[in-house]
N, C-alpha and C positions, 0 to 999 in steps of 0.2 A: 905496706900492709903485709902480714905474716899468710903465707898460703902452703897447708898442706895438701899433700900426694901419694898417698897410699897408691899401693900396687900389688900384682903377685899373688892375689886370690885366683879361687878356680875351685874345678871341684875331683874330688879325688876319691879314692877310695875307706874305707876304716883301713886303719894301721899306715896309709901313705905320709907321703912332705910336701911342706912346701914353704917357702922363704918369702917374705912380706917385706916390701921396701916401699919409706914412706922419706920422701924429701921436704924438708922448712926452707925455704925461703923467705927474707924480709927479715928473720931476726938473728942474734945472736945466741946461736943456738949451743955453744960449747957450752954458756954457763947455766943451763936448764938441765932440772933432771927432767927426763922421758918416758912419757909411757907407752902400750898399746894397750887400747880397750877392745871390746867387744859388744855387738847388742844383737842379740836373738830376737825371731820377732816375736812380739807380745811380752818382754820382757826390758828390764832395765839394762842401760849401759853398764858394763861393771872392766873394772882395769884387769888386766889378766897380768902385766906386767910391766917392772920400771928400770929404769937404768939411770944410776946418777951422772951428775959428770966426767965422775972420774975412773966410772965403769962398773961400780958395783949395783947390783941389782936384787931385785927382790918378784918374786912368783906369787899370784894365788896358787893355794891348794890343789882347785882345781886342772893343775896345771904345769904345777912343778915338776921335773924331771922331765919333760916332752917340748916345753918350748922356751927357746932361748934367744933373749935379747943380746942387740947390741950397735955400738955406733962407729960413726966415722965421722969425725967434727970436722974434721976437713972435706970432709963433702954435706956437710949437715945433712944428713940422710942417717935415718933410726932403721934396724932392720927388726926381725921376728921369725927363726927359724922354728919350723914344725913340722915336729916328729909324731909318728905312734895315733896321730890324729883319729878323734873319736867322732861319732856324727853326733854329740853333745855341743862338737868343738865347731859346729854350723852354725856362722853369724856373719855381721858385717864390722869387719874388725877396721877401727881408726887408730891413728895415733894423734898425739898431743902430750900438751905437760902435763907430769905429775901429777895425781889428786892435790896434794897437798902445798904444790907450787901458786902464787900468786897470778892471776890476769892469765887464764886459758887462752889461746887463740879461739880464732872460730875454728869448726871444724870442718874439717874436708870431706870427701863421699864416701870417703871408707873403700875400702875391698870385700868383695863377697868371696868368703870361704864357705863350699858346702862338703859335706863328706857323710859320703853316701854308705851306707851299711849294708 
């Protein structure tokens, strides 16, 4: 069974960082593209970003230029560096596959990022 681990949340200031590492075990994770989401509360889950396998990536809007994905297949571990963090950027961010990939895992508890204004 496929179990994710988010980590690396906290809470920080506007304009701080901070680096989000999230480990798969159970699958073979080199040939999945990756995402990390996000869910605010009272709001829907929504992806902030993806990484394919071969490392190219794609941003929301929300989000482009401040947070950068990326992976290390040899450790199956997805990470999620953030910059310039806004208190918009306050949620509980998970990762997983791709929107668009087939058979999600379940999901893990996420990490709470808050960022305080």
């Amino acid at each position: 069974q496929v179990q994710l681990v988010e980590s690396g949340g906290g809470l920080v200031q506007a304009g701080g960082s901070l680096r989000l590492s999230c480990v798969v075990s159970g699958s073979i994770f080199r040939l999945s593209a990756m995402a990390w989401y996000r869910q605010a509360p009272g709001k829907q889950r929504e992806w902030v970003a993806i990484i394919r396998s071969g490392g190219s990536a794609n941003y929301a809007d929300s989000v482009k230029g401040r947070l950068t994905i990326s992976r290390d297949n040899a450790k199956n571990t997805v990470f999620l560096q953030m910059t310039s963090l806004k208190p918009e950027d306050t949620a509980v961010y998970y990762c997983n596959k791709a929107p668009y990939e087939l058979g999600l895992y379940s999901w893990g508890q996420g990490t709470q990022v808050t960022v305080s204004s």
